[in-house]
N, C-alpha and C positions, 0 to 999 in steps of 0.2 A: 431071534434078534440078539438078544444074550451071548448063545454061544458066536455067532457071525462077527460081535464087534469083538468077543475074549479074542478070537482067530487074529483080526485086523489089528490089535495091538499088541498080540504076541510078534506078528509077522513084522514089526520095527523095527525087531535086531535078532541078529544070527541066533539060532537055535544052539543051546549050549552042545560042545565038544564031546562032551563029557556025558552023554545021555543024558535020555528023560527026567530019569531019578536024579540027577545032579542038583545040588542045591543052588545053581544058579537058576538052571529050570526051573524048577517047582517052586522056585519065592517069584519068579516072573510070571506063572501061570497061575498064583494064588494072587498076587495083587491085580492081574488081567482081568480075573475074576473078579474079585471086588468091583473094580471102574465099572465093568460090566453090568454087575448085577445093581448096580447105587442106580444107574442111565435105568435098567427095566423099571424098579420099581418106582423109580417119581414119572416115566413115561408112557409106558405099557399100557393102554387100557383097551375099550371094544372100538375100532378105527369107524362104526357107525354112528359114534357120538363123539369122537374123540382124534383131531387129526394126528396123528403119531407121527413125530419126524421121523419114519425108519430108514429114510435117504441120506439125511442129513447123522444119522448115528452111525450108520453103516459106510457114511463115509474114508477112504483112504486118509485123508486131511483129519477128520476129528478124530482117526484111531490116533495121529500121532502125537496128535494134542495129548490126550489121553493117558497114552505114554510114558511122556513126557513128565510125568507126575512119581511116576515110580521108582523110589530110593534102589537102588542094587544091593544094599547093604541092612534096609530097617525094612519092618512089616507096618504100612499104616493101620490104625486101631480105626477110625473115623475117616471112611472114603463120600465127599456127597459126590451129589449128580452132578453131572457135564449140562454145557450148554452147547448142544447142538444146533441150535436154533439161533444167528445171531441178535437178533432183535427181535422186533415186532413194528412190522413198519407197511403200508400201505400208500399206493401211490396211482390217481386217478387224474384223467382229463375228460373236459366232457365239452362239448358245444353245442349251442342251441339253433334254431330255424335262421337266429337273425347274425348270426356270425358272433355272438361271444363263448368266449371261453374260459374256460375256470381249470386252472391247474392248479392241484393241490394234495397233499401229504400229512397221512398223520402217522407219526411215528413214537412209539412209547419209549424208544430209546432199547434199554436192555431187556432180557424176558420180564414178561407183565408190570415193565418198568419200574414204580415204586414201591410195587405192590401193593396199593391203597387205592380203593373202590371207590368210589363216591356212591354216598349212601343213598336207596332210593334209585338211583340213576343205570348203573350197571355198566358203568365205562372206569380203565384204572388211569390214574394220573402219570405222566409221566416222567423219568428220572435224570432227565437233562442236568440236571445242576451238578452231576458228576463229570460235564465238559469242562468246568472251572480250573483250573490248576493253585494248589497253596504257597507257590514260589511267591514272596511276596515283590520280588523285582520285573515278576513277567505282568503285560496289561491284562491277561484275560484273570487274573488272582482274584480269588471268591471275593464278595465284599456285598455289600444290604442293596439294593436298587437297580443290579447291573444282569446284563442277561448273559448268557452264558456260551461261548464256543459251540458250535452243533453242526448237524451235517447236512440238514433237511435244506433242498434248496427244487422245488418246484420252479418250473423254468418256463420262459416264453419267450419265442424270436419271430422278427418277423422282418419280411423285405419286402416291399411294394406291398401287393395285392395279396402275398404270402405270409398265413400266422399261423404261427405253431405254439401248441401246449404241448409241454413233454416233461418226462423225470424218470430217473433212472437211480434207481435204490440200492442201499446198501453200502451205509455209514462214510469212512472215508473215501471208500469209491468213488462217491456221486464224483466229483467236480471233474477227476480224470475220462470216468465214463458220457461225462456231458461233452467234453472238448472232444472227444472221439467222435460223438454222434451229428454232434455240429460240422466238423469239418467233412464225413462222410455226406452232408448233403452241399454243405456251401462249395466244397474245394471240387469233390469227387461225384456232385450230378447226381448223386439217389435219391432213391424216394424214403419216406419214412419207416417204411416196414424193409426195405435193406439194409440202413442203416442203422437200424436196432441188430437188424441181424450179423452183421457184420460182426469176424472176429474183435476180440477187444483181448488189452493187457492189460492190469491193475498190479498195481504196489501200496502197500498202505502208508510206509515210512519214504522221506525225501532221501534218506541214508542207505548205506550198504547199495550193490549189484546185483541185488537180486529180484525177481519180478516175475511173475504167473501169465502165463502169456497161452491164449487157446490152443488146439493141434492146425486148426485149420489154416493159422496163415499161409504156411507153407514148407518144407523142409529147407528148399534155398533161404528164405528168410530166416527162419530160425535157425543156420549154419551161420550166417554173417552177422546175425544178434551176438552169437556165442562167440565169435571169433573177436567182436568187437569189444571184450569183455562182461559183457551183461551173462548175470548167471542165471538160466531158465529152468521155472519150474512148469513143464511142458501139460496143459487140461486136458480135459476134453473138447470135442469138437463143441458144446454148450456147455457152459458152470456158470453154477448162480455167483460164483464166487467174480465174476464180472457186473453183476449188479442184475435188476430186475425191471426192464421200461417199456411207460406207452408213450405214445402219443397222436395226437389229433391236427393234421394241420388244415385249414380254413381257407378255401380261394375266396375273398371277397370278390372278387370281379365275376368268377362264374357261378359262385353258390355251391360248389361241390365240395364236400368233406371227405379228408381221407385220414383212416385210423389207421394205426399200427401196433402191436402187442410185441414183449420180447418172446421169443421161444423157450427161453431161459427159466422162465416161472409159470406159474396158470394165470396169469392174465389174459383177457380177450380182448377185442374189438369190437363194439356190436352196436349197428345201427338202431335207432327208433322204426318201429313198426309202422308201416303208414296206415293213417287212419280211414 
């Protein structure tokens, strides 16, 4: 794992001119090292008790992060670990015999979010209240009583005879991956489980031309994205980095439930056993 991510964040920038031995080299493959081995040791352990992000460390994206960190010019003395993991966020729908629904989200926010247990209990609190901003001119400015900017939005729509619990994970994500999944059923006739699956784009900032967009749309598409200015950074046919979603939509009229899981994550679908 070590040596796989030293690779992926050497592979960020041209291989010095100069050889191996070059001291541009070898202070880039020394600090590569370091990122490296900070990521093993706070993550490594035995994957039969311990889920290891090696997907998410061995990613393209987090080598660049990664990176990204590294002076050309100074050696750092104090490297810690990466987060490769963005959050820790969980997202469930469920319905019962009689047609309700409960759509719902718990998310700690950052890893193990405040990092404070509740004692006795064995669940950790989470670190929302870093959604606040300290500009004291903007409305969301920290202050005693007031709750805080966040991203979690557990979702329900419904038309006629049609109710849907759904949610689609993954901080500022959510609200664009929601309007995509919506319209793939309201505009575009799918059902819930192609509508998840459908490619998706995301951007995290309102700012800059740039935006993550799957392989699958299509090359025509993505030839006239790029032409229209929009700068593409081209996924995979599935990346988590579009979010993570179920959902369950409920015909009242005939009684029949239909789930759907994204491909995207290990999420399932799964009926109640008949008794």
């Amino acid at each position: 794992m070590a040596a796989l991510e030293m690779l992926n964040i050497m592979e960020t920038s041209p291989a010095a001119p100069f050889g191996p031995f070059s001291p541009v080299e070898v202070h880039k493959r020394i600090e590569a090292m370091k990122l490296a081995y900070a990521d093993l040791r706070r993550y490594d352990a035995d994957p039969r008790t311990y889920d290891v992000p090696v997907r998410q460390i061995l990613s393209k994206e987090y080598a660049t992060k990664r990176a990204a960190l590294i002076d050309p010019n100074a050696a750092k003395c104090d490297v810690p670990a990466g987060a490769p993991v963005a959050g820790d966020t969980t997202y469930l729908t469920i319905v019962d015999r009689e047609g309700n629904i409960v759509s719902w989200i718990q998310s700690n926010s950052g890893d193990f979010g405040s990092g404070v247990t509740v004692r006795g209990m064995g669940f950790v609190l989470h670190n929302r209240g870093a959604g606040f901003t300290l500009d004291p001119k903007h409305p969301n400015v920290l202050a005693g009583g007031k709750r805080p900017f966040h991203t979690i939005i557990p979702a329900f729509m419904e038309k006629g005879d049609l109710h849907t619990g759904f949610g689609i994970m993954g901080g500022a994500n959510q609200p664009l991956a929601h309007a995509q999944f919506v319209s793939n059923i309201v505009d575009y006739g799918m059902n819930v489980q192609a509508a998840l699956e459908a490619p998706r784009f995301t951007k995290r900032t309102a700012n800059g031309c740039d935006l993550s967009i799957e392989l699958r749309v299509g090359a025509e598409t993505l030839h006239q994205l790029s032409e229209r200015g929009h700068i593409l950074n081209i996924r995979n046919e599935y990346t988590q980095e579009m979010g993570r979603g179920q959902a369950i939509l409920h015909n009242s009229k005939t009684g029949v439930n239909y789930a759907a899981s994204d491909p995207r994550a290990d999420g399932a679908a799964i009926p109640e056993p008949i008794r």
